[in-house]
C-alpha positions as CSV (number, residue, x, y, z in Angstrom):
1,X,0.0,0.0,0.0
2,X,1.2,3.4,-1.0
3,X,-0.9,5.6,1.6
4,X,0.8,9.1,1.5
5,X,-0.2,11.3,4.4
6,X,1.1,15.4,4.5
7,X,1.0,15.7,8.2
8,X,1.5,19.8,9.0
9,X,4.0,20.3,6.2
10,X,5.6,23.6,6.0
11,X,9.2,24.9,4.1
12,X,10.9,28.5,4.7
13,X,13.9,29.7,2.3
14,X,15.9,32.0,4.1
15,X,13.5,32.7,7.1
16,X,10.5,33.2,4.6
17,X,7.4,30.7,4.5
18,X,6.5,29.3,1.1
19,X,4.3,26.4,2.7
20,X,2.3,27.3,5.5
21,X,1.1,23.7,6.9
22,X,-0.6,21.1,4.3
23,X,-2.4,18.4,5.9
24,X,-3.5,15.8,3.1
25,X,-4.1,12.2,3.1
26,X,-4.3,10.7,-0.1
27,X,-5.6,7.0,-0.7
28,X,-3.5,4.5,-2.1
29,X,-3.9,4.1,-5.9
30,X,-5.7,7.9,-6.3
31,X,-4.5,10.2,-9.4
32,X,-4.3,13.5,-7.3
33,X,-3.5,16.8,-9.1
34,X,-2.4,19.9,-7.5
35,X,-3.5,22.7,-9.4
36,X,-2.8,26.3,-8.3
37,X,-0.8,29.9,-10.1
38,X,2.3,30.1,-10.6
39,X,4.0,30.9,-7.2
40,X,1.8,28.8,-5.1
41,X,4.1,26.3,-4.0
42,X,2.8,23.2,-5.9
43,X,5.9,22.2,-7.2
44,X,7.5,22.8,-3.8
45,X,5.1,20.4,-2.0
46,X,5.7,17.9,-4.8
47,X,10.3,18.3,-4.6
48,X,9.1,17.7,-0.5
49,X,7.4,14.5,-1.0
50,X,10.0,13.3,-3.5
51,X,13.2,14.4,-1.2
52,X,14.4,16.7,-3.4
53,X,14.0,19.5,-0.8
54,X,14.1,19.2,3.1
55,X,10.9,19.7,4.9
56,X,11.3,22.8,7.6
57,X,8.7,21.1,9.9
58,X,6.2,18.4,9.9
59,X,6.2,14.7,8.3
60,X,6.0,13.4,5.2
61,X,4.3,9.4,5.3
62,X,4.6,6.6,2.7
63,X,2.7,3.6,3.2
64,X,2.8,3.9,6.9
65,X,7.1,5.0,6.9
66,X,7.9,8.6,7.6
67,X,10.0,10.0,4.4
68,X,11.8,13.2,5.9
69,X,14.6,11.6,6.5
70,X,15.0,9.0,4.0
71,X,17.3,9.2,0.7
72,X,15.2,10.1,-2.3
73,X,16.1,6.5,-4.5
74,X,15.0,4.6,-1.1
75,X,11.5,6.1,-1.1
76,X,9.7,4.2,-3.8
77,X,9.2,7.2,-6.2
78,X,9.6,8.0,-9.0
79,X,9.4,11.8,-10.9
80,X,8.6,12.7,-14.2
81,X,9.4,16.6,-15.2
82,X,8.7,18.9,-17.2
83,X,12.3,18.8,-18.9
84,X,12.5,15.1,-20.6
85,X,15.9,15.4,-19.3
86,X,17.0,12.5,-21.7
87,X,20.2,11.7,-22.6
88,X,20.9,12.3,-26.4
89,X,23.5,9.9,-27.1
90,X,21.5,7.1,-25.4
91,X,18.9,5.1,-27.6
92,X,15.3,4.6,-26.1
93,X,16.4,1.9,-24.9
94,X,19.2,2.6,-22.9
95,X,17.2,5.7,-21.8
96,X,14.4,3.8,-20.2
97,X,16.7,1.3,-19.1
98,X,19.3,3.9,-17.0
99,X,17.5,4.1,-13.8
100,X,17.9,0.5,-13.7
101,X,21.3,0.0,-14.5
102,X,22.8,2.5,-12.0
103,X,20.5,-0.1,-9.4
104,X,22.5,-2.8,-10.6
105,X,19.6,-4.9,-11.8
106,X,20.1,-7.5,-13.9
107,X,20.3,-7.4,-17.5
108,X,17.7,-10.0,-17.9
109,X,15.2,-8.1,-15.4
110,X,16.3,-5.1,-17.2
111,X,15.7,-6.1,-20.6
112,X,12.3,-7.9,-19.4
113,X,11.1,-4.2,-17.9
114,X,11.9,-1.9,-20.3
115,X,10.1,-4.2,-22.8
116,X,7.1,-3.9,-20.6
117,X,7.3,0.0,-20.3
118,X,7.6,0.0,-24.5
119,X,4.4,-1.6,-24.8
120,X,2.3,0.2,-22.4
121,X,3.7,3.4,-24.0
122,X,3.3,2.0,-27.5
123,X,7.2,2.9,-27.8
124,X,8.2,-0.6,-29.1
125,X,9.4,0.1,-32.4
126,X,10.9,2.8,-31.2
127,X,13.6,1.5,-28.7
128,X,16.4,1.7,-30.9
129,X,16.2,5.4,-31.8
130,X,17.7,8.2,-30.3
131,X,15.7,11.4,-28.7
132,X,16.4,14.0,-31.8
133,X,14.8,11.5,-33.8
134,X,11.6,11.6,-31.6
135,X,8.1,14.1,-31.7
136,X,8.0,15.8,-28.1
137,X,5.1,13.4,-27.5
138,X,7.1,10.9,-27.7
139,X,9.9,12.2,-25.7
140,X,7.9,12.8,-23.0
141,X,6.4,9.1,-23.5
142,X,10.4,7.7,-22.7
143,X,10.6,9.6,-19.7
144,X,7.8,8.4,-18.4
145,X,9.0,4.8,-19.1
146,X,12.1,5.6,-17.2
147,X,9.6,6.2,-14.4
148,X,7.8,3.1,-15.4
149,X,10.8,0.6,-15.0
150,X,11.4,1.5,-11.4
151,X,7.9,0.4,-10.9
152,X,7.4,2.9,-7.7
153,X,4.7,2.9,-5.4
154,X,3.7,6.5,-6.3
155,X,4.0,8.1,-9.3
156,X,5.1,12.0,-9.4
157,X,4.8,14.4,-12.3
158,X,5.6,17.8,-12.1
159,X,3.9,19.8,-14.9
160,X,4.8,17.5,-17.7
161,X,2.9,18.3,-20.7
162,X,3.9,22.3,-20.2
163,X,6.7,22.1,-23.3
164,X,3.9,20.4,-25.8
165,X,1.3,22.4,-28.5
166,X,-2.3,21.9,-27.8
167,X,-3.3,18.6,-29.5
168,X,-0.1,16.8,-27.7
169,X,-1.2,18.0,-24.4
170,X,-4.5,16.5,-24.9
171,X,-3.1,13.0,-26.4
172,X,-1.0,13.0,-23.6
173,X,-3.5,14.0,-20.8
174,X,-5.4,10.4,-21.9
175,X,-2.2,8.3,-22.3
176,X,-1.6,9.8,-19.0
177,X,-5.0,8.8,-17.6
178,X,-4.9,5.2,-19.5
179,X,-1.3,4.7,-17.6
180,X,-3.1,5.4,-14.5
181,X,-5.4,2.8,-15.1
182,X,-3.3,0.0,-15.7
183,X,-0.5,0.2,-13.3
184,X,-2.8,1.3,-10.6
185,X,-0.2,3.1,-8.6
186,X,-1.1,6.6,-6.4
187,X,0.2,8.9,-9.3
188,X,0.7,13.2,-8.1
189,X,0.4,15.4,-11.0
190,X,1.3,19.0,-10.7
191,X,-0.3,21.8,-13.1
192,X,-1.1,25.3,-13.3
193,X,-3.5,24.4,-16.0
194,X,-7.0,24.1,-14.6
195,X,-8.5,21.7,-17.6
196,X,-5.8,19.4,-16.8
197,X,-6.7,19.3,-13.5
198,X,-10.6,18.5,-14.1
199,X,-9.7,16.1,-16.6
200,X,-7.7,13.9,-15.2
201,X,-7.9,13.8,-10.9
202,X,-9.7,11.6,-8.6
203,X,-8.9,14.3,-6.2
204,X,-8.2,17.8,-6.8
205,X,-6.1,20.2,-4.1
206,X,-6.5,23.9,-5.0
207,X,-3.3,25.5,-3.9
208,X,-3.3,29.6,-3.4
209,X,0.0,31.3,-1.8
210,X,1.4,28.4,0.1
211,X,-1.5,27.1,1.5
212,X,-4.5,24.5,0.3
213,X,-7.9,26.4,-0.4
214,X,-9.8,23.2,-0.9
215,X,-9.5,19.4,-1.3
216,X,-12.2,17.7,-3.2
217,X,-12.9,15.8,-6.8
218,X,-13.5,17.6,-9.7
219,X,-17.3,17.8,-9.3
220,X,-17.0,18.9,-5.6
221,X,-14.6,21.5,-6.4
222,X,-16.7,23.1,-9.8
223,X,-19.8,22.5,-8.4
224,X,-19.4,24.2,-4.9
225,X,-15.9,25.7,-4.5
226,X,-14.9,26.9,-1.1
227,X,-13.9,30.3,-1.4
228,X,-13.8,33.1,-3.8
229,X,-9.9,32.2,-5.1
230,X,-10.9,28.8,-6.2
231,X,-14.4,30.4,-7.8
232,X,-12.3,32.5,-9.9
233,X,-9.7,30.2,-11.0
234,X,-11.5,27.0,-11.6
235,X,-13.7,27.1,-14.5
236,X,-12.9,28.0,-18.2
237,X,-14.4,30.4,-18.6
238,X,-13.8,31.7,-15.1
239,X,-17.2,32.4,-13.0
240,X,-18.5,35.8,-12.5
241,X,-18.3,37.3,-9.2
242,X,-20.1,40.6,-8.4
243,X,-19.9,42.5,-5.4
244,X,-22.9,42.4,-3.8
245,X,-24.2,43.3,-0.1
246,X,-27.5,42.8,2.4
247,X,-30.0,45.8,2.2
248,X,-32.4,46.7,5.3
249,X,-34.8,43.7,3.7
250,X,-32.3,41.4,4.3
251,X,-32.3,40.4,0.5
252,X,-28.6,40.5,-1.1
253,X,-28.5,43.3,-3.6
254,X,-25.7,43.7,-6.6
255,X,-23.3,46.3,-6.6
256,X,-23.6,46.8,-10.4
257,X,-27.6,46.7,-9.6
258,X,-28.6,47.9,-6.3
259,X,-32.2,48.7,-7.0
260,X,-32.5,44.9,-7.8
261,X,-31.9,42.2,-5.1
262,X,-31.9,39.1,-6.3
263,X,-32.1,37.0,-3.3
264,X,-32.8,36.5,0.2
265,X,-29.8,36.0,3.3
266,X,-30.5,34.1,6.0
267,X,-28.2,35.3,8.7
268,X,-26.1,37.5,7.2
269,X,-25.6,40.9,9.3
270,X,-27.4,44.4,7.3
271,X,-24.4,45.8,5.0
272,X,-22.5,42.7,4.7
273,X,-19.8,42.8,2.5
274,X,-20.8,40.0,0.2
275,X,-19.3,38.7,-3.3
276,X,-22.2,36.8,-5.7
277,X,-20.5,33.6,-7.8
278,X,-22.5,32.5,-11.0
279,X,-21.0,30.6,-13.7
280,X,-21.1,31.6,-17.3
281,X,-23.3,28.6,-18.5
282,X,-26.0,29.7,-15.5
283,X,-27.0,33.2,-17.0
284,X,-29.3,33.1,-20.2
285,X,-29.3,36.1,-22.9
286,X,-32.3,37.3,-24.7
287,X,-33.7,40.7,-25.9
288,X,-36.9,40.5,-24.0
289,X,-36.6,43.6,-22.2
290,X,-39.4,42.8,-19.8
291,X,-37.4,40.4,-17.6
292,X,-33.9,40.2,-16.7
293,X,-30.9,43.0,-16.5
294,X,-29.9,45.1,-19.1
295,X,-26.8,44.6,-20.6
296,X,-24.4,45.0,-23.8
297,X,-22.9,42.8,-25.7
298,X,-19.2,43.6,-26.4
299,X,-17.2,40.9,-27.4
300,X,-18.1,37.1,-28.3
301,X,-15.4,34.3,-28.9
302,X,-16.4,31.8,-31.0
303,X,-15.2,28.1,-29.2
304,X,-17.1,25.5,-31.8
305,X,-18.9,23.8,-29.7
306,X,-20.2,27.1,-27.8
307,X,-19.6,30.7,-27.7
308,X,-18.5,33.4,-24.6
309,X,-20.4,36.3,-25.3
310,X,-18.8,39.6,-22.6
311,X,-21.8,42.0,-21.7
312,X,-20.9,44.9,-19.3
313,X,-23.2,45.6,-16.9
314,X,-23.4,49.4,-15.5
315,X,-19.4,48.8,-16.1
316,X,-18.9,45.4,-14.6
317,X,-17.9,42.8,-17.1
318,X,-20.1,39.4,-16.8
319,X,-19.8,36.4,-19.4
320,X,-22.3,34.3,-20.5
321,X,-22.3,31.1,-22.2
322,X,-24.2,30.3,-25.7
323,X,-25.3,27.6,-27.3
324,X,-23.7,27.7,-31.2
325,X,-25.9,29.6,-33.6
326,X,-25.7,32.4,-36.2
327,X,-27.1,35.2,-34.1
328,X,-25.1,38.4,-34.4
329,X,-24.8,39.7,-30.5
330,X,-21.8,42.1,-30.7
331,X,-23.0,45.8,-29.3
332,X,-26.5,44.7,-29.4
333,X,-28.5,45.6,-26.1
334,X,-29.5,42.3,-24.1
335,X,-31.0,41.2,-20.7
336,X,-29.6,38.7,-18.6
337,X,-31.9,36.2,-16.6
338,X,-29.8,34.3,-13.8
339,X,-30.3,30.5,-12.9
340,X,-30.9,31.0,-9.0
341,X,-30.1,27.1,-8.4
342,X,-26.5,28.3,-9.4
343,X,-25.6,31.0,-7.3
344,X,-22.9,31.0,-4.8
345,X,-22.3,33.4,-2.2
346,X,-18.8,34.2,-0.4
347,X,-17.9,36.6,2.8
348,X,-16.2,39.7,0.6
349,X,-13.7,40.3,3.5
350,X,-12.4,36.7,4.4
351,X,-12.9,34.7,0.5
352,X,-15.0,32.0,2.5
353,X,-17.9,30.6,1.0
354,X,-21.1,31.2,2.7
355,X,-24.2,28.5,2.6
356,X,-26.2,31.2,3.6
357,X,-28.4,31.9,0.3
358,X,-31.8,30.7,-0.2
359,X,-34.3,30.6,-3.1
360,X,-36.4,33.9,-3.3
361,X,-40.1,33.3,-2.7
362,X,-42.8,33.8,-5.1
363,X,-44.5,36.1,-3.5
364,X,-40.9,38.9,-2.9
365,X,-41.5,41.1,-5.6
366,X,-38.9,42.9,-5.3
367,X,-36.4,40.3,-6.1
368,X,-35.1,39.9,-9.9
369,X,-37.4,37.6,-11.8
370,X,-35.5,34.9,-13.9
């Protein structure tokens, strides 16, 4: 079993903090992906648990066996990075094999694994050819069998579809997921990219300045994030949030709209500083102007599948998701209708996400009818 348990983790360079305590268990087998900016100490965290950097204080576990200590080779990873880092005079072969040799294994075992690895990574007929002679994709597929033959107990991969175009990085995010599958093991995958992320965790941990936001899968984390950081930066395109406050009613009111709450507050204190989430794909557009707030269209990006139209609202910029059609919307007048299942609510002054929103009633006409 390959348990891995972050018990109160912190690091300091020079008297600074860059970690300021992670406490994570992750389950033996998961695909975890830390996902946070640049900056945020994902990469960090990831160096700790491999032993490429010394933890200032707490404990790193594997399987039950505290790691801080323990060389880097003896703790049954192994890292794949972001620079292939292959040796260019060096077939495939010997590539994936190198790890191996300097362990002293025997060439029959060697031979036997590095076969293995070329299959699962479709590299076979490639194992005789040198790394100039190789796409990126596959590059990066040989440096993953190098992790492959040192069949670890957890799997670590710091950003390493970051050098590849588009359509690479999305053939490698489902070889990636594939590998997963088979072998089984508890794979850590660092990114900055949020797709990434979605696509291919069990278990996502949202990282901001050093310090976890929220720990959750995919769904969890989209669908109700816990503060206003991991609103804004997970979702493509990124949820709208609108400052918003509770009148004397104690119905939340928009900043960009204050004549026209759109909900009620339980428990929230008169004047509260309040920020209102909702997601692009939860607002409709239309040009009935006898519902819904007025807007104007000023930009739409065309995505194939759907479009992002950008309406400013009294100066605040809001996007909305449409379904594909040939409607021109550019600097057209509009009105937006908001899904109230969708909303999410957050304390303006501390990010935290508030369950304190409720469904307007029918008969509270003053609220915004959608």
């Amino acid at each position: 079993m390959a348990e891995l348990v972050l018990s109160h983790l912190k690091k300091s360079y020079d008297g600074k903090q860059v970690l300021h305590g992670v406490d994570v268990t992750l389950p033996d087998g998961h695909f975890v992906v830390i996902v946070g900016p640049s900056g945020c100490g994902k990469s960090t965290l990831l160096r700790m648990i491999a032993g490429l950097e010394d933890v200032t204080e707490g404990t790193i576990s594997i399987g039950g066996i505290v790691m801080n200590d323990i060389d880097p080779a003896d703790r049954g990873c192994a890292m794949v990075f972001q620079n292939y880092a292959l040796y260019p005079h060096m077939t495939v072969r010997q590539n994936i094999a190198y790890p191996l040799r300097i362990a002293k294994v025997a060439q029959a075992e060697r031979d036997r694994r590095v076969e293995e690895a070329a299959a699962i990574l479709n590299l076979t007929e490639y194992l005789d050819r040198r790394p100039a002679q190789l796409s990126g994709g596959q590059r990066q597929r040989v440096a993953m069998g190098r992790a492959i033959v040192r069949e670890p107990e957890v799997f670590l991969f710091d950003e390493p579809l970051s050098n590849l175009d588009a359509l690479l990085r999305v053939q490698m995010r489902i070889e990636i997921k594939r590998l997963h599958k088979r072998l089984k093991a508890t794979s850590i995958f660092v990114t900055h990219d949020q797709v990434e992320a979605m696509t291919l965790a069990d278990t996502l941990i949202v990282m901001n300045g050093g310090r976890v936001e929220q720990i959750g899968s995919p769904a969890e984390v989209y669908r109700k994030p816990a503060s206003v950081f991991v609103a804004g930066f997970m979702g493509a395109p990124a949820m709208n949030l609108i400052d918003a406050s509770v009148d004397v009613d104690g119905l939340v009111a928009l900043d960009i709209a204050p004549h026209l709450p759109v909900a009620e507050a339980q428990g929230v204190a008169k004047g509260t500083p309040l920020v209102l989430g909702m997601r692009p794909e939860a607002i409709t557009l239309s040009f009935d102007s006898s519902r819904g707030l007025p807007a104007t269209v000023d930009l739409v990006e065309e995505l194939g599948g759907s479009r992002v139209a950008y309406c400013t609202v009294n100066g605040r910029e809001l996007a909305v998701v449409l379904p594909p059609s040939d409607e021109r919307y550019e600097g057209r007048e509009v009105y937006l209708q908001f899904d109230r299942r969708a909303w999410h609510l957050f304390d303006r002054t501390t990010g935290t996400r508030l369950d304190n929103l409720v469904q307007p009633r029918a008969s509270t006409r003053r609220l915004a009818e959608a």
